[in-house]
Backbone bond lengths (Angstrom), bond angles and torsions (degrees), N, CA, C in turn:
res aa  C-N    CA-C-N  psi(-1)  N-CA   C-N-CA  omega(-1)  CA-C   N-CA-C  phi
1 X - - - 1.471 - - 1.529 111.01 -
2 X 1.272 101.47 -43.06 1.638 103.12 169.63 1.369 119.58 -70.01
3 X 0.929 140.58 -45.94 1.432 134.33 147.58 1.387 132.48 -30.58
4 X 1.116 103.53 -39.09 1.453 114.01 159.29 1.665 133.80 -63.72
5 X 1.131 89.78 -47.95 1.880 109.39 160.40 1.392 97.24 -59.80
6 X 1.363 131.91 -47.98 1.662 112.48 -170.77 1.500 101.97 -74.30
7 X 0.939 131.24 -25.65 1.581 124.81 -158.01 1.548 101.68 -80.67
8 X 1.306 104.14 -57.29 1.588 115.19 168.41 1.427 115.98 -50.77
9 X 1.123 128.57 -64.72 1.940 129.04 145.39 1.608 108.36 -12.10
10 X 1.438 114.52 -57.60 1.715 121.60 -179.06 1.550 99.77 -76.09
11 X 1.046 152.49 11.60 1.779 144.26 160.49 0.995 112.89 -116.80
12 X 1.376 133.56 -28.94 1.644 131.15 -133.17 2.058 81.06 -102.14
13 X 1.412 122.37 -38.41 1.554 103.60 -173.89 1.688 105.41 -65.07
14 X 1.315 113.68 -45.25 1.429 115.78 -178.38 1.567 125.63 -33.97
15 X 1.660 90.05 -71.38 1.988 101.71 156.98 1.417 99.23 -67.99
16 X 1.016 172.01 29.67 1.778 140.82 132.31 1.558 106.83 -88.87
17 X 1.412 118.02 -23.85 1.380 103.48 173.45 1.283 107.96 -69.31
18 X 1.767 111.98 -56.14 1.553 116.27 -164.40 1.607 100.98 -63.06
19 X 1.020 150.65 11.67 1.003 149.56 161.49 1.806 114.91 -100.99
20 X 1.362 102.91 -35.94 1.598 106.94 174.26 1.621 87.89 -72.85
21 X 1.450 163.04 -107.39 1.177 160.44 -155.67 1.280 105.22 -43.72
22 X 1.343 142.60 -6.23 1.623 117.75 155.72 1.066 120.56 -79.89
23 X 1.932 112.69 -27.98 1.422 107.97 177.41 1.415 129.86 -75.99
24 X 1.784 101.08 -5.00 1.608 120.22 165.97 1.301 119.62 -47.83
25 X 1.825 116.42 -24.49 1.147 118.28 -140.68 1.502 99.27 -102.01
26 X 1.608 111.35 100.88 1.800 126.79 -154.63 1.711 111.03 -63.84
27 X 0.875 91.43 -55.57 1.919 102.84 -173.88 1.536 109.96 -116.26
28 X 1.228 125.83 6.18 1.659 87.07 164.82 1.684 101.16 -172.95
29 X 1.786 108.94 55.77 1.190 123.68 178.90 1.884 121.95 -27.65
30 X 1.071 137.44 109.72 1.474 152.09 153.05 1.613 114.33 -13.90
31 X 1.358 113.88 157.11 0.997 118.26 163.32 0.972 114.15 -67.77
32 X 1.767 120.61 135.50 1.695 121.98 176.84 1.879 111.70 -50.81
33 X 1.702 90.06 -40.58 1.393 94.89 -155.75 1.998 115.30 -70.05
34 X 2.036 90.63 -22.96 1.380 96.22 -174.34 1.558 89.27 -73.29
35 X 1.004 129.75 -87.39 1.506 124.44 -175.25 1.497 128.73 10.18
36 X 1.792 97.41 -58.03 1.596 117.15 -177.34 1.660 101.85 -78.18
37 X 1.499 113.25 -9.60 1.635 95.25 -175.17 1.311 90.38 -98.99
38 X 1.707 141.35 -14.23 1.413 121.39 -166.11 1.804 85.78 -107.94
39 X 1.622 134.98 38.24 1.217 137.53 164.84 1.456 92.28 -116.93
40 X 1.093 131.54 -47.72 1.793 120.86 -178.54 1.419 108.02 -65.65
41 X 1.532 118.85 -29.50 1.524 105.38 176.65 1.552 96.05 -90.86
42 X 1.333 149.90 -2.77 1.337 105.02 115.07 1.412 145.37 -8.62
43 X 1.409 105.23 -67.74 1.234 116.01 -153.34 1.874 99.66 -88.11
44 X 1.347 117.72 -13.75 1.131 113.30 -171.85 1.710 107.87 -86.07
45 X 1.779 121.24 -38.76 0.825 115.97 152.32 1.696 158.43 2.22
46 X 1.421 85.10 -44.66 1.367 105.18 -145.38 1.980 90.46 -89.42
47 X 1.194 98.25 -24.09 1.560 96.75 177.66 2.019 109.80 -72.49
48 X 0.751 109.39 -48.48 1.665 115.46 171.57 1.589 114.17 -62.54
49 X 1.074 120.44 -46.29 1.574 122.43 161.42 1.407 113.89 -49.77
50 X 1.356 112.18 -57.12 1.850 107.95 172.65 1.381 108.80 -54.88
51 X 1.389 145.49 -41.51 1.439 141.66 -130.01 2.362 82.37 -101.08
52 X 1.005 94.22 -64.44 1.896 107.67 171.44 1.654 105.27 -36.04
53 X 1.442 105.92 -53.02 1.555 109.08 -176.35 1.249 116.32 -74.53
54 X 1.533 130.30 -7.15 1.149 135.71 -156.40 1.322 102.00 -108.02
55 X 1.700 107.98 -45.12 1.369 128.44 177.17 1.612 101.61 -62.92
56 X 1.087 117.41 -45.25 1.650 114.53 -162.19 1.538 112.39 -64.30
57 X 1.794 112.71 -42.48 0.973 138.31 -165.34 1.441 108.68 -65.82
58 X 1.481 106.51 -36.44 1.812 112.20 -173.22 1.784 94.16 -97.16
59 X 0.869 150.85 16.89 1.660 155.06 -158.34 2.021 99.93 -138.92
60 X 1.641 99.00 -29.47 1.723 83.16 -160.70 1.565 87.11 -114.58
61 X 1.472 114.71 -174.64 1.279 127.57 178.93 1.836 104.04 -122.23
62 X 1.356 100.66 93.75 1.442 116.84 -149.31 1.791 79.00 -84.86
63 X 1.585 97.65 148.80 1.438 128.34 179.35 1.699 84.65 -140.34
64 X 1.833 100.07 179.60 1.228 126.07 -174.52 1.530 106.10 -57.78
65 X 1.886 122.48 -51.53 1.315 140.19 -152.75 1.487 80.95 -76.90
66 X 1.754 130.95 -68.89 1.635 122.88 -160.74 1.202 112.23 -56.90
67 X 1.726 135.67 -26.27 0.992 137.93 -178.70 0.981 129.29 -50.52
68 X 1.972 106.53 -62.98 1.261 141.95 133.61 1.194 143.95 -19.34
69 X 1.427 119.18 -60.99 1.357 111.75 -178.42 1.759 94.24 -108.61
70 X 0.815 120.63 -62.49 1.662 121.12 172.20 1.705 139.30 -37.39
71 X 1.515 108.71 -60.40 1.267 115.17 172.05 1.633 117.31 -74.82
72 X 1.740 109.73 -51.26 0.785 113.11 -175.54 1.695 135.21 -78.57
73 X 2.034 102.21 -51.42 1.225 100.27 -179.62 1.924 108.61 -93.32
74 X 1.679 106.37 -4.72 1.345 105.94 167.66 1.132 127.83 -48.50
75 X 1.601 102.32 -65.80 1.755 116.66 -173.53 1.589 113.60 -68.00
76 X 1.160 117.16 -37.59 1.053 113.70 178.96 1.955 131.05 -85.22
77 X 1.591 89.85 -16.42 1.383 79.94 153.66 1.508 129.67 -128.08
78 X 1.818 103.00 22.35 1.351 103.36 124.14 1.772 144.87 -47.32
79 X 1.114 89.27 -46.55 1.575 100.38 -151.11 1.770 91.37 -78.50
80 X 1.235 117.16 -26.25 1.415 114.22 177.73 1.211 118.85 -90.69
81 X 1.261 124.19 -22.05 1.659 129.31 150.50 1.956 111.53 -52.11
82 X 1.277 102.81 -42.82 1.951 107.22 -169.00 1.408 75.41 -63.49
83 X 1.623 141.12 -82.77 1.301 150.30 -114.44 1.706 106.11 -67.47
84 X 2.288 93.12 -46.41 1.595 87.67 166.14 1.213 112.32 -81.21
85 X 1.314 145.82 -15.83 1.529 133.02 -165.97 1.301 103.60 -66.96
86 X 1.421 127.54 -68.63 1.345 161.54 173.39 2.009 108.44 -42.44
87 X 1.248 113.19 -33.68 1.395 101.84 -162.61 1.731 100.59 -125.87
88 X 1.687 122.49 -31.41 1.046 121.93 -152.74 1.331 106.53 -111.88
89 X 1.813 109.63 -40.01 1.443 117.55 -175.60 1.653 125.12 -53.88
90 X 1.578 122.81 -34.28 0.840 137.27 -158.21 1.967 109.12 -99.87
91 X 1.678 93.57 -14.20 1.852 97.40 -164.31 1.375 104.80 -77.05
92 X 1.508 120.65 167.75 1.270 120.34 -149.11 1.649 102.66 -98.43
93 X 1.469 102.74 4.43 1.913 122.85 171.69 1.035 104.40 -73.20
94 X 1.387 110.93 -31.90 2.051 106.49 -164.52 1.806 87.12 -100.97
95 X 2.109 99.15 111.67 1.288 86.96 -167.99 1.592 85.48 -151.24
96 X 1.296 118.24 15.65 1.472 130.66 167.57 1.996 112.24 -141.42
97 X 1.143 112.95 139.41 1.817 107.47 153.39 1.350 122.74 -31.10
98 X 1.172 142.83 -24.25 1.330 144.68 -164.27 1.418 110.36 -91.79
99 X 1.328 107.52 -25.59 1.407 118.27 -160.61 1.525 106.94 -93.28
100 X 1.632 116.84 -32.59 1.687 116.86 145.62 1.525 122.88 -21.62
101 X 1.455 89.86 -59.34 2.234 103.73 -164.42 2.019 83.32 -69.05
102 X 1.488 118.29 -57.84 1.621 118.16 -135.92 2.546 72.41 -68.51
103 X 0.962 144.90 -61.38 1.046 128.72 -141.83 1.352 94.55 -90.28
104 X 1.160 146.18 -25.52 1.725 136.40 173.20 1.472 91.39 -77.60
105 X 1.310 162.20 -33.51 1.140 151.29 165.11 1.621 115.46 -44.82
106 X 1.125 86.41 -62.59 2.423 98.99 173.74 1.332 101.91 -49.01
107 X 1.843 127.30 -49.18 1.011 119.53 -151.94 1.914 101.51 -63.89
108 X 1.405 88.21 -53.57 1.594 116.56 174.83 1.455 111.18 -40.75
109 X 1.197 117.75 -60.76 1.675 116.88 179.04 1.827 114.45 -62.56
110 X 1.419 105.64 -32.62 1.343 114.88 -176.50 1.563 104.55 -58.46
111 X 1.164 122.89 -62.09 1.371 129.12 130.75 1.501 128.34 21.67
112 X 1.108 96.16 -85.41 1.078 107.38 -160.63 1.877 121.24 -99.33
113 X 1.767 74.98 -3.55 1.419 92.72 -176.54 2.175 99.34 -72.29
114 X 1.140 116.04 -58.82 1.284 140.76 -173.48 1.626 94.46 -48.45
115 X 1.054 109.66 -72.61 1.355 115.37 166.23 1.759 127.32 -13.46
116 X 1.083 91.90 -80.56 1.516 103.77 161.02 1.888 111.69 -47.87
117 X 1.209 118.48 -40.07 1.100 93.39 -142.14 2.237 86.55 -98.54
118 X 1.254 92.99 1.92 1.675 106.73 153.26 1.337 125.29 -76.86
119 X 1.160 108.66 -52.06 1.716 120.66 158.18 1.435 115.48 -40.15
120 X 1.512 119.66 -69.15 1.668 145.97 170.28 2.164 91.55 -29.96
121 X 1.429 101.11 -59.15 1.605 95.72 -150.39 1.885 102.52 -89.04
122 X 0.884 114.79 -38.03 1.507 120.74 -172.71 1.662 108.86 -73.70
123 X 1.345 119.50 -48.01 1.429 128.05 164.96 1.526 128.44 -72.36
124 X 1.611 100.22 -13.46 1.469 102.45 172.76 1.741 113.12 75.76
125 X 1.368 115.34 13.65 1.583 127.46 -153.57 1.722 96.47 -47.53
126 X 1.308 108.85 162.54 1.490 114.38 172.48 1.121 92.05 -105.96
127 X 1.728 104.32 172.54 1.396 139.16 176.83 1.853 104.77 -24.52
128 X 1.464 97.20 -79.50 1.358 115.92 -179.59 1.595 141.64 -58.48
129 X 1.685 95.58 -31.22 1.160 88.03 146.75 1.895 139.55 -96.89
130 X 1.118 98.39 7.52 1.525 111.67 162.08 1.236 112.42 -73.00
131 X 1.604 134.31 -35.21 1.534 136.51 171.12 1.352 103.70 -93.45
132 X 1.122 136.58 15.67 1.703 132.13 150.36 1.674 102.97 -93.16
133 X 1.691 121.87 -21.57 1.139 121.02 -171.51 1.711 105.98 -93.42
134 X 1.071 119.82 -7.27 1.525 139.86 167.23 1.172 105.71 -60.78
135 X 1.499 117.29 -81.90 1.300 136.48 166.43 1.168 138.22 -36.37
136 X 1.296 106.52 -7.10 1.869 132.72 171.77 1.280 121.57 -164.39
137 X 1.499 147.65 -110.70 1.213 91.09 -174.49 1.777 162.86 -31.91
138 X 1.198 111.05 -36.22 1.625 118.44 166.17 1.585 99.87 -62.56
139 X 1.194 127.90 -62.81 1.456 138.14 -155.41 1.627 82.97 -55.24
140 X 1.294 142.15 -83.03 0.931 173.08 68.87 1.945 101.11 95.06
141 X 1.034 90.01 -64.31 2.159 117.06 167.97 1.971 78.15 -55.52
142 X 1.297 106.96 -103.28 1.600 120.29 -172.41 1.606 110.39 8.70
143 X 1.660 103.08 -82.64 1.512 111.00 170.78 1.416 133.99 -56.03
144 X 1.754 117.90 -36.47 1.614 98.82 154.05 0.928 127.34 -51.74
145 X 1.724 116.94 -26.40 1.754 114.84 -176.69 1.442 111.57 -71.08
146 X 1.757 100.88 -32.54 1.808 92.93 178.07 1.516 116.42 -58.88
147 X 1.575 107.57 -32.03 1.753 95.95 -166.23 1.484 91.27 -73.83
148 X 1.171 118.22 -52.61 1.498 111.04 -152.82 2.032 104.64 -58.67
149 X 1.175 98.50 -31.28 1.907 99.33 -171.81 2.223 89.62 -75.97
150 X 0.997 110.64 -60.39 1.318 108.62 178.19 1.737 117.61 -29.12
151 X 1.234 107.38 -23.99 1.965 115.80 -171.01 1.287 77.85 -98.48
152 X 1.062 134.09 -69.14 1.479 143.70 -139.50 1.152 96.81 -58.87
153 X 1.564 136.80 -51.09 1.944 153.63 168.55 1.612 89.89 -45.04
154 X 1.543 113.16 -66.90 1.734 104.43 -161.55 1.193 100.70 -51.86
155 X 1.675 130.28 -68.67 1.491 132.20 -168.87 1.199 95.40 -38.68
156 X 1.596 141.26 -97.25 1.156 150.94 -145.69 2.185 93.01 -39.90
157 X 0.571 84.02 -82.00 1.926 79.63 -177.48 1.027 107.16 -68.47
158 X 1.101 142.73 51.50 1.875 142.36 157.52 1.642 110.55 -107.57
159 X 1.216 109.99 -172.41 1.421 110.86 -165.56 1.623 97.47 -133.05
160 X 1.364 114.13 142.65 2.096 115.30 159.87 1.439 96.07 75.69
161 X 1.256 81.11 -143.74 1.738 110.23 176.88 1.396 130.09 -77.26
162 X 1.219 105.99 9.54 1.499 103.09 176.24 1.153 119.93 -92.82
163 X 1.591 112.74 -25.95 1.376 114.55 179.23 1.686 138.83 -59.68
164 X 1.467 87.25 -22.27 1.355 109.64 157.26 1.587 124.89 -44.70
165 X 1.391 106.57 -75.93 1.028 139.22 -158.34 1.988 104.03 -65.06
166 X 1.584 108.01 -49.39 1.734 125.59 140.97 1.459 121.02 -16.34
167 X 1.507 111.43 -71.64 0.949 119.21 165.80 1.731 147.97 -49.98
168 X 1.644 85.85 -29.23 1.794 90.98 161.35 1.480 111.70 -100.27
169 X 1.286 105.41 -0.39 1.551 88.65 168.94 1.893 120.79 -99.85
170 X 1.471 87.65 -6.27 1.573 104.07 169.51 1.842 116.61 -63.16
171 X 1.745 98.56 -26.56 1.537 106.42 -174.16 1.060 95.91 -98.75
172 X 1.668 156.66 -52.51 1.603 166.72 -22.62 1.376 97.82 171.21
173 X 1.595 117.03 -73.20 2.079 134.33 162.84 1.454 110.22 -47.72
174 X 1.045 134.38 -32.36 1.661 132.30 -170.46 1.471 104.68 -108.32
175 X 1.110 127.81 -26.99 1.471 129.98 175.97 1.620 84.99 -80.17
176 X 0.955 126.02 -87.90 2.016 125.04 -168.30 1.753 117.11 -36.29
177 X 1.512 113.22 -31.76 1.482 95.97 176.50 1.676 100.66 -92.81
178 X 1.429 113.82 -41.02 1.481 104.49 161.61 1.588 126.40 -15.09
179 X 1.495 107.83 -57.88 1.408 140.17 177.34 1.486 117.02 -30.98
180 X 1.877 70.83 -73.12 1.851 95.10 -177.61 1.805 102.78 -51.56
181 X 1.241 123.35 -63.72 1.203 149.36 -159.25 2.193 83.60 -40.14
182 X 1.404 92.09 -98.07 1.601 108.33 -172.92 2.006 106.74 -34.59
183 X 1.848 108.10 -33.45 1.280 91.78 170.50 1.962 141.78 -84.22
184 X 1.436 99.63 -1.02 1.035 138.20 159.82 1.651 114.98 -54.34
185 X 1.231 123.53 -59.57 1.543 153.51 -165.85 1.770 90.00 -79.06
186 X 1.137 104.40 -37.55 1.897 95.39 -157.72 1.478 94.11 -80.95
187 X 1.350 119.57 -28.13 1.675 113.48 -146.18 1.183 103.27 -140.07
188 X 1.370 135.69 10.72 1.289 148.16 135.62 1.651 142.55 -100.33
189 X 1.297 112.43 48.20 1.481 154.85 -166.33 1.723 91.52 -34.13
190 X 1.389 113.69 -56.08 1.775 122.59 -143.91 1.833 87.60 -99.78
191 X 1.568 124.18 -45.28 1.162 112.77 -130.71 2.117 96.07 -141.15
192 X 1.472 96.57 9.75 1.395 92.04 166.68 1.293 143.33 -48.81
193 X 1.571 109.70 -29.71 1.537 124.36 -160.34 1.959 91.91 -81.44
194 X 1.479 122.17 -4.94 0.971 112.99 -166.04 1.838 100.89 -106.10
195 X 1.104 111.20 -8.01 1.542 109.09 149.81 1.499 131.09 -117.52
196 X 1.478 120.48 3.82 1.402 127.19 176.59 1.400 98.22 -66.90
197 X 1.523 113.85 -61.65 1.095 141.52 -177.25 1.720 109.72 -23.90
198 X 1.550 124.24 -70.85 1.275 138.14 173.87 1.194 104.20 -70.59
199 X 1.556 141.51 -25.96 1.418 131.78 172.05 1.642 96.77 -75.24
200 X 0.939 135.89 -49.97 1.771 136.01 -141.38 1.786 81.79 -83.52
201 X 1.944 147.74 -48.66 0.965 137.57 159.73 1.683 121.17 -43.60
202 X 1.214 111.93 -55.51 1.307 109.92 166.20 1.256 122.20 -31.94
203 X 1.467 114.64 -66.71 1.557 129.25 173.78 1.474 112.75 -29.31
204 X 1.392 96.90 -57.76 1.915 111.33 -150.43 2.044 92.22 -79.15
205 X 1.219 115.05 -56.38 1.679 102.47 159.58 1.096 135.68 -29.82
206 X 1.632 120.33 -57.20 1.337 115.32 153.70 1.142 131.05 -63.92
207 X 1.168 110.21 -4.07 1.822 114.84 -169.52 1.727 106.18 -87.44
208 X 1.510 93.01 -46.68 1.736 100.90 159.55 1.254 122.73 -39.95
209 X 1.200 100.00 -64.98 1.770 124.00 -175.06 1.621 112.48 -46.96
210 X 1.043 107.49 -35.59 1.678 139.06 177.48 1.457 98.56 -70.85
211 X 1.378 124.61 -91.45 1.529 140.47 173.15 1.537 105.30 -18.78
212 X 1.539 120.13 -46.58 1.661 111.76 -177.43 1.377 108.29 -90.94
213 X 1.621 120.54 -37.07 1.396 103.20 -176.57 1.557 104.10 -64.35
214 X 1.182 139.43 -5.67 1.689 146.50 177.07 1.094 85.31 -48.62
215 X 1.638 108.96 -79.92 1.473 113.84 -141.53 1.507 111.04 -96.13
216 X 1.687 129.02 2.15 0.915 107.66 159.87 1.850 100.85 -90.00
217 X 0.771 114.96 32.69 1.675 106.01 152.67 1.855 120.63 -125.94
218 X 1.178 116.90 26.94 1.047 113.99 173.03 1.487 119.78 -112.19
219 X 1.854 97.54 137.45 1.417 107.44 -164.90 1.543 111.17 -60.43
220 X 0.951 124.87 12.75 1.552 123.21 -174.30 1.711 103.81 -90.33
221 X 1.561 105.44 -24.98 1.582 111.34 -163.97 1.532 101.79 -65.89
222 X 1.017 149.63 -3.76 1.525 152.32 -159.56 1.812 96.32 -113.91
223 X 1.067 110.91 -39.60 1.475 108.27 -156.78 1.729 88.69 -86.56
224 X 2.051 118.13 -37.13 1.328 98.88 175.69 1.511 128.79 -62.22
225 X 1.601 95.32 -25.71 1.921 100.51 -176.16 1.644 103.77 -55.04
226 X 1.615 121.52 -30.47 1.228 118.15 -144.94 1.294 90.99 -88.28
227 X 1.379 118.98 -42.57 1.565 123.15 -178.25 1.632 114.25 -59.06
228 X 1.142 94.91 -22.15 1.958 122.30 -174.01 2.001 98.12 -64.32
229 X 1.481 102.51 -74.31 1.545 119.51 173.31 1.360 106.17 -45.85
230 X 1.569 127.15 -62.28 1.301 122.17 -147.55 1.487 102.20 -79.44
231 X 1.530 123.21 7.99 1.329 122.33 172.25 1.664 89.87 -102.87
């Protein structure tokens, strides 16, 4: 029974975010079902990221920085940049800015959801530290997905040559605070909680800040005012 409470503890933050960021989504909410299929490739992910990280780890001469920015926040926020570039960027769902942050968020929680709930079963985690693992890693997954879906919205609706340039910073911002985040954890043993803390606020401010400039740029916002008046 207690095991069970942890496992459920390890899913339930994943779905309450991805559910708090769908209801973000102002004028022109997603399919439930696309959402939940770019949250299982989350979850499918996570097997190819271990096998890369495993490989890298026995091949390189891992320090704090390769751990960090390379093994850890590299591959993995590679592989969720290829999954949206390749599968999400181009579909005829992604048809506002908002919809960047709401599907790199799913991918991210999907993620991170599995994760946890590997952590939860193999370590035997208690109650409490499963809701410290809420509160940072998952939380933590959530907001790289905002920066990276936030670039991913600008590129996709930009004009020329910029979109390019959008686009590597859509992979570039979420791999580097990722970075920071996991390099923080490796090399601050005694006194971490005293910069996660101001990084993980940082995040979620901009992440806001991010979440509205989405949707006050989506072409749907004109057609809701009108539906708004004509009632």
């Amino acid at each position: 029974m207690l095991l069970l409470s942890v496992v459920s503890s390890a899913v339930a933050p994943g779905l309450a975010l991805l559910i708090y960021f769908y209801l973000k989504d102002k004028y022109d909410q997603e399919p439930l079902h696309m959402v939940l299929k770019v949250f299982l490739l989350g979850l499918l992910i996570v097997f190819p990221v271990m096998i890369i990280q495993r490989g890298l780890t026995l091949g390189l001469d891992t320090g704090p920085y390769t751990e960090s920015f390379l093994i850890s926040a590299g591959v993995e926020e590679c592989l969720k940049w290829f999954v949206m570039y390749h599968i999400i960027y181009n579909h005829t769902e992604f048809d506002e800015p908002y919809d960047g942050i709401l599907y790199a968020v799913a991918i991210s929680l999907g993620f991170a959801t599995i994760e946890n709930v590997m952590y939860a079963w193999y370590s035997h985690a208690s109650l409490g530290s499963m809701f410290l693992r809420a509160l940072l890693p998952v939380s933590g997954h959530a907001m790289f997905g905002v920066v990276m879906g936030y670039h991913l919205g600008r590129a996709k609706f930009s004009k020329g040559g910029r979109r390019r340039g959008i686009l590597i910073v859509s992979l570039l911002l979420p791999w580097i605070w990722h970075g920071i985040y996991d390099f923080i954890l490796n090399t601050m043993a005694n006194y971490w909680i005293w910069y996660i803390v101001p990084l993980m606020a940082f995040l979620w401010y901009g992440g806001m800040i991010k979440v509205a400039r989405a949707n006050s740029l989506s072409p749907f916002r004109l057609l809701k005012r009108e539906e708004e008046v004509n009632l």
